[in-house]
DSSP file (Angstrom, degrees, kcal/mol; ACC not computed):
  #  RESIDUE AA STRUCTURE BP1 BP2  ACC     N-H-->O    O-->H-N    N-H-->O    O-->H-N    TCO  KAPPA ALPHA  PHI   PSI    X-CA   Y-CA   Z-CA
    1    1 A X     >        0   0    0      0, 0.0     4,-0.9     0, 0.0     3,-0.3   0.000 360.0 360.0 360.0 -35.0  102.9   71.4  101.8
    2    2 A X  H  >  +     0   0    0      1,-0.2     4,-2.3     2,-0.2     7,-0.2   0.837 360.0  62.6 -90.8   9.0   99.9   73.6  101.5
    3    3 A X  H  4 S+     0   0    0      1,-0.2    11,-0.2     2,-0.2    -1,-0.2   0.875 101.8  56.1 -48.6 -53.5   97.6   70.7  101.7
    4    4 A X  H  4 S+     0   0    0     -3,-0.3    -1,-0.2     1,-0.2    -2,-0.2   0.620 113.6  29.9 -37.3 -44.3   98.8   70.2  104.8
    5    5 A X  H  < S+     0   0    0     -4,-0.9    34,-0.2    -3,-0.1    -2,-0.2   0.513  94.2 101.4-113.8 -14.5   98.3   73.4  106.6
    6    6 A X     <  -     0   0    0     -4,-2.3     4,-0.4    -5,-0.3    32,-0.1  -0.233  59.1-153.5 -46.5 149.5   95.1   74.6  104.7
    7    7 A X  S  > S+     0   0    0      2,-0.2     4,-0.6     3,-0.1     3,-0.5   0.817  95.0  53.2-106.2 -30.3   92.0   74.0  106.7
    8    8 A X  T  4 S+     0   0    0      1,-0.2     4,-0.2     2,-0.1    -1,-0.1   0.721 117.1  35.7 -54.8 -34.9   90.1   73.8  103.9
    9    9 A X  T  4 S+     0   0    0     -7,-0.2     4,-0.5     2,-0.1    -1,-0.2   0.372  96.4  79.8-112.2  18.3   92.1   71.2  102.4
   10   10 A X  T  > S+     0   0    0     -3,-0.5     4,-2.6    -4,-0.4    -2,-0.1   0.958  86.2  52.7 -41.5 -87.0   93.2   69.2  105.0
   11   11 A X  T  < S+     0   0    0     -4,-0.6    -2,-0.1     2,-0.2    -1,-0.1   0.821 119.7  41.7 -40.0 -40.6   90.3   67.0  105.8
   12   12 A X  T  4 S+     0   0    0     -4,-0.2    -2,-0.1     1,-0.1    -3,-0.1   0.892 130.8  10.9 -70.9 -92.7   90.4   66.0  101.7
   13   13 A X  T  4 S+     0   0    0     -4,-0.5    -3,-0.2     2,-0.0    -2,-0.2   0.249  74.9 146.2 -89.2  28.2   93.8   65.7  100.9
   14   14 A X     <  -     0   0    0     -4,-2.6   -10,-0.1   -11,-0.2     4,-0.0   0.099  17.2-177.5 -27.8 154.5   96.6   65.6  104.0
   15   15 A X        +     0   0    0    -14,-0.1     2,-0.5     2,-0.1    -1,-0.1   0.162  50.8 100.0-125.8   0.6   99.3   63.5  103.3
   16   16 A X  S    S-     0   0    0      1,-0.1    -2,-0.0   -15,-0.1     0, 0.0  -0.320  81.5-102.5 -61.0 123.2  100.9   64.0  106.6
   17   17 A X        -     0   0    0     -2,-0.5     2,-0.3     1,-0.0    -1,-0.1  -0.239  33.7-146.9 -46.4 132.5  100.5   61.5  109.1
   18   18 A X        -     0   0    0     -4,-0.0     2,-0.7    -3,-0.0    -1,-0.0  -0.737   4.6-138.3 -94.7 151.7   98.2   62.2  111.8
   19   19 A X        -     0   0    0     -2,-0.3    -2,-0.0     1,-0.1     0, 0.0  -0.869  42.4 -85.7-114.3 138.9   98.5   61.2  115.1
   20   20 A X        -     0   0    0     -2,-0.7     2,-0.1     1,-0.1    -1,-0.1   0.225  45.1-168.0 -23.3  90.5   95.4   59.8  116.9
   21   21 A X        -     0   0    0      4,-0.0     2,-0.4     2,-0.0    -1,-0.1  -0.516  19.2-132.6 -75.9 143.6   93.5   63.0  118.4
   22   22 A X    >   -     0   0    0     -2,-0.1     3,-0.5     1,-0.0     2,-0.3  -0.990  40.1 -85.5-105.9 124.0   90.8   61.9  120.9
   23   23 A X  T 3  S+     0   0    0     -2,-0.4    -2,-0.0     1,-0.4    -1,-0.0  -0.070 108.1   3.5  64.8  43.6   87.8   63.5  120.3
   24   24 A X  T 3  S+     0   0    0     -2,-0.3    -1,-0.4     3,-0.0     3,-0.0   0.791  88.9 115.9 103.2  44.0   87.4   66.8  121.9
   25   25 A X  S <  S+     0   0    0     -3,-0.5     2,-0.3     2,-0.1    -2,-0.2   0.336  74.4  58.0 -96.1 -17.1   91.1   67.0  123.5
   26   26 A X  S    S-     0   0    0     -4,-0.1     2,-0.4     4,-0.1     3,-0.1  -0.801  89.6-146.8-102.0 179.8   91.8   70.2  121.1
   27   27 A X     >  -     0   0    0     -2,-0.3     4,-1.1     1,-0.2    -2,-0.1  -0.915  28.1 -97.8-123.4 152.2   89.1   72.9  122.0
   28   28 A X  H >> S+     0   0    0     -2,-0.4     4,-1.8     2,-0.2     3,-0.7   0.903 125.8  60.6 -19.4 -72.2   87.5   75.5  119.3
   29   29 A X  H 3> S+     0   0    0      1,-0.3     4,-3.3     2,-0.2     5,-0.3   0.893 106.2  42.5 -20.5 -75.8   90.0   77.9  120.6
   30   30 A X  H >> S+     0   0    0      2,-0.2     4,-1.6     1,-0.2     3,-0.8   0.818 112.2  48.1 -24.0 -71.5   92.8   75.8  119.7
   31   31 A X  H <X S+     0   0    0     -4,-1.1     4,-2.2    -3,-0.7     3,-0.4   0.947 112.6  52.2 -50.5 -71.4   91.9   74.7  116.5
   32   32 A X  H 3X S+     0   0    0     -4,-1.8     4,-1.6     1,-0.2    -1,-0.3   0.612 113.0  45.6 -51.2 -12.7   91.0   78.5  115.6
   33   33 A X  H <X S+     0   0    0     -4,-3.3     4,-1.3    -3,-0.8    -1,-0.2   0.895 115.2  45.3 -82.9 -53.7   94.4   79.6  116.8
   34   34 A X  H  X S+     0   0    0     -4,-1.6     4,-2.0    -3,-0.4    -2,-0.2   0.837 112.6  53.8 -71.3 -11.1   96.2   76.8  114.9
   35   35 A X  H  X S+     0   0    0     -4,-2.2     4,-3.1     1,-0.2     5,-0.4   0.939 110.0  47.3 -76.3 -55.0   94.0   77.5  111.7
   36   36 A X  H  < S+     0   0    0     -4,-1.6    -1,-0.2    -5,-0.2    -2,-0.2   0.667 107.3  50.7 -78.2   7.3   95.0   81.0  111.7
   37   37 A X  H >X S+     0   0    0     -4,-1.3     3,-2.7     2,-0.1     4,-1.4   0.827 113.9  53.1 -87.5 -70.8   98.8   80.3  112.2
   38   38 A X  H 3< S+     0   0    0     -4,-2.0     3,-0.4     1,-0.3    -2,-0.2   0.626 109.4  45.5   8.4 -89.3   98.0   77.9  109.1
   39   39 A X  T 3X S+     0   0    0     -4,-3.1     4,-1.6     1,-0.3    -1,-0.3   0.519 116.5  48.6 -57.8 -18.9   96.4   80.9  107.2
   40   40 A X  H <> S+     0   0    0     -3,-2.7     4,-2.3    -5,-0.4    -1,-0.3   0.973 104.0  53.1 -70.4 -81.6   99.5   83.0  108.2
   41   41 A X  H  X S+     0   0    0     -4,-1.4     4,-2.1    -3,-0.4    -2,-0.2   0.608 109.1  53.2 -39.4 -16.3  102.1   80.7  107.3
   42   42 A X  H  > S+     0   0    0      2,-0.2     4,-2.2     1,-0.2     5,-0.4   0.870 109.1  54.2 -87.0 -37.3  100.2   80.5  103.2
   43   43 A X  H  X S+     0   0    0     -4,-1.6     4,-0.5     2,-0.2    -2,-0.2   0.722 104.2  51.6 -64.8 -22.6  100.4   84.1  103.3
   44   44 A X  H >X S+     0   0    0     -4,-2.3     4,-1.6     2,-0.2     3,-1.0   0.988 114.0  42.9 -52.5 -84.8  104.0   83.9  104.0
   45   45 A X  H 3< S+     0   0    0     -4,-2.1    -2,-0.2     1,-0.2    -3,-0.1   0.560 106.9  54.2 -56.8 -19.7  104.7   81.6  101.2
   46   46 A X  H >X S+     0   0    0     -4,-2.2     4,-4.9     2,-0.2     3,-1.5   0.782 106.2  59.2 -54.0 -36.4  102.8   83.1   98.7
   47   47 A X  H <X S+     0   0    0     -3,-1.0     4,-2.1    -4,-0.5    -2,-0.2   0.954 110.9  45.9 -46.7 -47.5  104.8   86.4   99.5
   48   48 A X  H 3X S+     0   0    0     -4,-1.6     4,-0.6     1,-0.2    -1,-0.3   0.516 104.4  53.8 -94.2   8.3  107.5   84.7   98.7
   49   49 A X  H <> S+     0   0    0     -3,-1.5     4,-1.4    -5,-0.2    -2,-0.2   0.784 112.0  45.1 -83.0 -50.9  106.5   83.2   95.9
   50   50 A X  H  < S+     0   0    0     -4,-4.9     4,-0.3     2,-0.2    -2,-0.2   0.752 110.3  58.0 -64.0 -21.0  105.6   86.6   94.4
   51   51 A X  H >X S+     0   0    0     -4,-2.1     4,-2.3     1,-0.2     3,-2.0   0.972 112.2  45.9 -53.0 -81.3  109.2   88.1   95.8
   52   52 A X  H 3X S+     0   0    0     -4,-0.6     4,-0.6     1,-0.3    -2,-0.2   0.634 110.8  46.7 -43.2 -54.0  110.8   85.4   93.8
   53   53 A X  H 3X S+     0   0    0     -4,-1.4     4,-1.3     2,-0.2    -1,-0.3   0.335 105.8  55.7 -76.2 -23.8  109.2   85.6   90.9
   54   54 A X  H <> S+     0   0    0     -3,-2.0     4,-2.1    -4,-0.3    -2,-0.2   0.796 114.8  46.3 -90.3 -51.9  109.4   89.6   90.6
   55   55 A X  H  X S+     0   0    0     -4,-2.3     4,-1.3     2,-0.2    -2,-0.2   0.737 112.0  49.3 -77.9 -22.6  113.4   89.1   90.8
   56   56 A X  H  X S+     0   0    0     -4,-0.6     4,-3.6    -5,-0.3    -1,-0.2   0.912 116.8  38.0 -82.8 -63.4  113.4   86.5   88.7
   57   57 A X  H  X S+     0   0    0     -4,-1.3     4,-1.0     1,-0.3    -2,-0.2   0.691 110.4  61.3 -53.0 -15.1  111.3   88.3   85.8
   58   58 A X  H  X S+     0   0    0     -4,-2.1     4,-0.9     2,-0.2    -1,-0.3   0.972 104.9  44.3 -95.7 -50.8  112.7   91.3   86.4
   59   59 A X  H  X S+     0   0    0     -4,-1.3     4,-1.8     2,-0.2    -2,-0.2   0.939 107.0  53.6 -18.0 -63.8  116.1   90.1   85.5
   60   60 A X  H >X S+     0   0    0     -4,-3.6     3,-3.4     2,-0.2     4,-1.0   0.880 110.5  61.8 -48.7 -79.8  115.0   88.1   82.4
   61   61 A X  H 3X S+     0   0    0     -4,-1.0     4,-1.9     1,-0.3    -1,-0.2   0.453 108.3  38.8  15.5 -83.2  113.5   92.2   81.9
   62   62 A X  H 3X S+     0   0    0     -4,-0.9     4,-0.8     2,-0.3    -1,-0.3   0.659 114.5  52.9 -51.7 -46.2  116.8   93.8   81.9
   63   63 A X  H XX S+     0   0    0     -3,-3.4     3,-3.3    -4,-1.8     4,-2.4   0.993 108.8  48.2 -65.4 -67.6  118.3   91.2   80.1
   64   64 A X  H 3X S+     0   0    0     -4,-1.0     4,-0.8     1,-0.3    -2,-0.3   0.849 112.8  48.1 -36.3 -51.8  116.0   91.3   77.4
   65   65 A X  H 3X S+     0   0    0     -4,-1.9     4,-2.0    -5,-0.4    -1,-0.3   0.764 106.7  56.9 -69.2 -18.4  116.2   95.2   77.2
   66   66 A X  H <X S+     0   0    0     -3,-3.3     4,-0.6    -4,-0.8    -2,-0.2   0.872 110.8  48.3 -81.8 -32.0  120.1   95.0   77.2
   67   67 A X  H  < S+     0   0    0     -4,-2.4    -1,-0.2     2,-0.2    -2,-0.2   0.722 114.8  40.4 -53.7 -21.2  119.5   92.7   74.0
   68   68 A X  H  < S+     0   0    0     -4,-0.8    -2,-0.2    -5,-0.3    -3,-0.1   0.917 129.3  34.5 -99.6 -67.2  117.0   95.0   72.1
   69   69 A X  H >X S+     0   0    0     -4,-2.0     4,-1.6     1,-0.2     3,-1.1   0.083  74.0 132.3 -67.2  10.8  119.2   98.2   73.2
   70   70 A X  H 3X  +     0   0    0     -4,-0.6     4,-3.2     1,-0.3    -1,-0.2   0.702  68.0  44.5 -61.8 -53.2  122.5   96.9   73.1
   71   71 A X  H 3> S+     0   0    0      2,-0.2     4,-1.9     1,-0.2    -1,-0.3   0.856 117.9  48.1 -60.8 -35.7  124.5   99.8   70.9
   72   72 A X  H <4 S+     0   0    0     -3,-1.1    -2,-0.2     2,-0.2    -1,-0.2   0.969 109.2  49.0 -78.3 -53.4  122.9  102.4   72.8
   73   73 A X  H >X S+     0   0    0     -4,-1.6     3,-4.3     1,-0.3     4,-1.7   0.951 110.6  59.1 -59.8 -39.0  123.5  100.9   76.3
   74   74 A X  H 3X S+     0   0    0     -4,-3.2     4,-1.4     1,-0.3    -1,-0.3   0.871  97.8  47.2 -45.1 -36.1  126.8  100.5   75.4
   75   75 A X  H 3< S+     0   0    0     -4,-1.9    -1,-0.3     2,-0.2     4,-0.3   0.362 110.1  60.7 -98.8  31.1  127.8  103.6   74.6
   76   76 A X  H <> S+     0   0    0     -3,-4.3     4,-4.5     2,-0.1     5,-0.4   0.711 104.0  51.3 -85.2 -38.4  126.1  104.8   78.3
   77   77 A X  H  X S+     0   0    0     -4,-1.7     4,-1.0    -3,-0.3    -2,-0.2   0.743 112.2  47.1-101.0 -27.8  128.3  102.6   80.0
   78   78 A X  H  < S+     0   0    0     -4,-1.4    -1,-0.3    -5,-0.3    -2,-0.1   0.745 112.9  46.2 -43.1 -40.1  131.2  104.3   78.0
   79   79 A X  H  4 S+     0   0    0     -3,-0.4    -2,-0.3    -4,-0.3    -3,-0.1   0.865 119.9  42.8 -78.6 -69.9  130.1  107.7   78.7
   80   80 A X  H  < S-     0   0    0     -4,-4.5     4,-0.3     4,-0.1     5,-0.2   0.887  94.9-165.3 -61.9 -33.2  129.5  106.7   82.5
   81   81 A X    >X  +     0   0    0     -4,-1.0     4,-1.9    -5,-0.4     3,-1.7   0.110  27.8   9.6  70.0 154.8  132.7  104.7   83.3
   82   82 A X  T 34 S-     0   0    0      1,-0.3    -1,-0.1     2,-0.2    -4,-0.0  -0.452 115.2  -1.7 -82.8 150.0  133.8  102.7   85.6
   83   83 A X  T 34 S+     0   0    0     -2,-0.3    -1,-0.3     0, 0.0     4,-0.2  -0.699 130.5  51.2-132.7  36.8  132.4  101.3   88.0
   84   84 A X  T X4 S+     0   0    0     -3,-1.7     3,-1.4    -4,-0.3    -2,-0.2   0.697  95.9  77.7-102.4 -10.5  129.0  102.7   87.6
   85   85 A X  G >< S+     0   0    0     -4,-1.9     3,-2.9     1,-0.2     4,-0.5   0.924  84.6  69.6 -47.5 -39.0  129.5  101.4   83.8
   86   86 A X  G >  S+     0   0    0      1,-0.3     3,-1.2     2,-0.2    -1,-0.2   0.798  82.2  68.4 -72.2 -10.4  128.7   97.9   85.4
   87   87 A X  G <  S+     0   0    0     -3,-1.4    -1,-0.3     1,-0.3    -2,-0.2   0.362  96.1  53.0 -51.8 -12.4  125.2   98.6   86.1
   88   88 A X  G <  S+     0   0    0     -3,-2.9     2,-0.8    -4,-0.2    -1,-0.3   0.397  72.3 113.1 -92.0   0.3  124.4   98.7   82.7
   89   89 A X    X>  +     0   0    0     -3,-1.2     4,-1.4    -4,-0.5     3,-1.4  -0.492  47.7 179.5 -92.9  98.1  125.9   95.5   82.4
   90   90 A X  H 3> S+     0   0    0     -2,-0.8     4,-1.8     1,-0.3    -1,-0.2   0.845  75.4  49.8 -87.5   0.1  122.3   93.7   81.5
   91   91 A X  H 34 S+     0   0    0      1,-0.2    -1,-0.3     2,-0.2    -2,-0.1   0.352 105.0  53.7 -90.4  -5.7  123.5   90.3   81.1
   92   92 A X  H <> S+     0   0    0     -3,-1.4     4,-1.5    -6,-0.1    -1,-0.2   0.678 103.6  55.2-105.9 -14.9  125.3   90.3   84.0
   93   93 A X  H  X S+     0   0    0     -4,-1.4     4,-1.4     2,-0.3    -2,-0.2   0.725  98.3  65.3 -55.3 -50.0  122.1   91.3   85.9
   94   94 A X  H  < S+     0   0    0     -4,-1.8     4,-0.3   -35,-0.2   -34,-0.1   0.750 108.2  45.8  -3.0 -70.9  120.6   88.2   84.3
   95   95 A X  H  > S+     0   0    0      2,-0.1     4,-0.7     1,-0.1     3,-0.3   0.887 110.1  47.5 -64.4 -56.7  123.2   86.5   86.5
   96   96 A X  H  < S+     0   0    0     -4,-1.5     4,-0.2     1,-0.2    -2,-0.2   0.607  99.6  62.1 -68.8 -20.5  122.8   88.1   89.5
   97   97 A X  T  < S+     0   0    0     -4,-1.4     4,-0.3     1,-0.1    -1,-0.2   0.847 102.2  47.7 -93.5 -31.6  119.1   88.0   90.1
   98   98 A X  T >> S+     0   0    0     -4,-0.3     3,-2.7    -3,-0.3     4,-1.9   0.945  89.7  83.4 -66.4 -50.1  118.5   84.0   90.2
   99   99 A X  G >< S+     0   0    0     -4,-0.7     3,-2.2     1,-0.3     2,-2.0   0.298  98.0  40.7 -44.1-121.8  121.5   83.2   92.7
  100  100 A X  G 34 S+     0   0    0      1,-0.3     3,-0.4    -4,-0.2    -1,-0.3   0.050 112.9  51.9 -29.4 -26.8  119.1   84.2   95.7
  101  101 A X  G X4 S+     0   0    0     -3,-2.7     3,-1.2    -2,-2.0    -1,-0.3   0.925 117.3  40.1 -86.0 -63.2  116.5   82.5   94.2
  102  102 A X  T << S+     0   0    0     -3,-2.2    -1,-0.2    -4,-1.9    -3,-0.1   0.489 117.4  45.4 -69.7 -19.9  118.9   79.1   93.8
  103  103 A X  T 3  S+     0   0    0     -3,-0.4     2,-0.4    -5,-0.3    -1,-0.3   0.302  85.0  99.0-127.4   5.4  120.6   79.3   96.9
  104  104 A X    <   -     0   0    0     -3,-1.2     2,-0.3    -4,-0.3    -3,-0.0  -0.806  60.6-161.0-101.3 140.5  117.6   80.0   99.5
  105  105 A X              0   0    0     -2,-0.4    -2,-0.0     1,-0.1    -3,-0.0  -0.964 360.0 360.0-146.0 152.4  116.6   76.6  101.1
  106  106 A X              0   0    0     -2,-0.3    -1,-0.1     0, 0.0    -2,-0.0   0.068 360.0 360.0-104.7 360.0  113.7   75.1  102.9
């Protein structure tokens, strides 16, 4: 998709159809307006790529640290009780952090 909306990569690779412009029907104006909604719209998705990516890795994180720490967090989550004991839970965090990730659609 961001072939598509790039202006830099447009003219190379599109693979959207285009539909027959004539020839001076958009004006500079235009164009620069639709080039910088483009440029808008990458910056969007990159955001959200890095968003996503942060949630994801920081789960795996947590998980990983409940693995390394395991005796210790347990006996936090003893000490603390429920229900704030389930915030230590890091394997269940693991869990929890992909569902948005999995369930957000285009």
């Amino acid at each position: 998709m961001e072939v598509n909306i790039r202006p830099s990569l447009k003219a190379k690779y599109a693979t959207a159809p285009q539909k027959y412009i004539e020839p001076g029907s958009i004006t500079k104006t235009e164009q620069a307006s639709k080039d910088k909604r483009d440029t808008a719209i990458i910056k969007e998705m990159w955001i959200m790529v890095a968003v996503g990516l942060s949630i994801f890795l920081g789960g795996f994180a947590i998980w990983g640290l409940d693995r390394i720490y395991c005796g210790t967090i347990r006996r936090w989550r003893h000490e603390v009780g429920l229900p704030w004991g389930i915030l230590l839970e890091g394997h269940g965090w693991w869990s929890v952090t992909p569902r948005p990730l999995q369930n957000s659609t285009c």
